[in-house]
Phi, psi and omega in degrees: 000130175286101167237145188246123208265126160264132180254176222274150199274144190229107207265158207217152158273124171302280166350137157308174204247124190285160194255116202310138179241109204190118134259128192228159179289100193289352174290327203089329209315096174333316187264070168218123173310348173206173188240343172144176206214138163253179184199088186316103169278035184188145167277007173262118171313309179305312176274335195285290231259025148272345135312310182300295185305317176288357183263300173321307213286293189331318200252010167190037199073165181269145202275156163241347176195157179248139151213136228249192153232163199279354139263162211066022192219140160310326199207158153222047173337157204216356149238126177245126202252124149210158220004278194250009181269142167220137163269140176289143178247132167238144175247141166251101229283327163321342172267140183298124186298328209262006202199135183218162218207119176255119190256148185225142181316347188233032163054047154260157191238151183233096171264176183202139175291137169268222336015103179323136175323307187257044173311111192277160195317308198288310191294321182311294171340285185314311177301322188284313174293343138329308176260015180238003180279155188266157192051035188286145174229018158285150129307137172325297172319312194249056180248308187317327172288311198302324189271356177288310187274007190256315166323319197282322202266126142024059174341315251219298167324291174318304205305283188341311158296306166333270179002286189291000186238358176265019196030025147220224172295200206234143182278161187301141178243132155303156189283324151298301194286350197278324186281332159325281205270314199061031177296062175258143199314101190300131184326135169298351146257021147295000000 
């Protein structure tokens, strides 16, 4: 009896590994629906995401596996080498293209809104700050419409709601959302 062992392809990027255009919910907070948002500059895995992972291992442990969605990606490796290491990649046709999920060694989970590589710059910025603000209640899937319809409406309308529905002022906006959205952060004498 034979038995013959294949080894398992393990794919590594000839480059160093680029440093990530990632926002993340700087608290840590276990109870936040998104973790923060990357925003990739290729649909290819082998370059993108060993940046992305060495970025994760600083701000939350080190990942030992991704799960991806089975669309939007180049290639789909299944083993990944980054730096001294290798992580399993699983693609899922049930994970959202908008949404990638970091299992880390110390048994945290990250998730993070992707954003397409070709993504204009300002809607991305916005998209990312978004899924790293703490008490976000968008879903991945859904931020790019949510911030389309928030861009379509009445600066002034928006403020006014907030205002009524939170029963008081309207809370500080980042400076990205603001140019975004056409929210702007109301004077302190008003």
């Amino acid at each position: 009896m034979t038995i013959t062992m294949l080894r398992k392809h393990i794919a590594a990027s000839p480059n160093p590994p680029s440093a990530p255009r990632l926002r993340m919910e700087p608290t840590g907070a276990h109870r936040t629906l998104l973790d923060g948002g990357w925003w990739p500059r290729s649909t290819d895995p082998v370059a993108e995401l060993a940046g992305l992972v060495l970025a994760i291992d600083r701000r939350r442990g080190p990942v030992t596996r991704l799960v991806l969605s089975a669309h939007g990606w180049d290639s789909q490796p299944r083993r990944l080498r980054v730096a001294d290491r290798v992580l399993r990649l699983g693609y899922f046709s049930s994970q959202p293209v908008s949404l990638l999920t970091a299992l880390c060694d110390n048994g945290d989970r990250v998730d993070l809104l992707v954003v397409a590589p070709g993504a204009e710059p300002g809607t991305a910025d916005a998209a990312m700050l978004l899924a790293a603000t703490t008490g976000n209640l968008v879903h991945a899937q859904h931020i790019l419409a949510h911030l389309d319809t928030l861009s379509r409406s009445d600066a002034g309308d928006t403020a006014q709601r907030v205002w009524e529905d939170d029963g008081g002022p309207p809370a500080a906006i980042p400076a990205q959302a603001q140019r975004l959205t056409g929210i702007r952060q109301p004077s302190a004498s008003a």
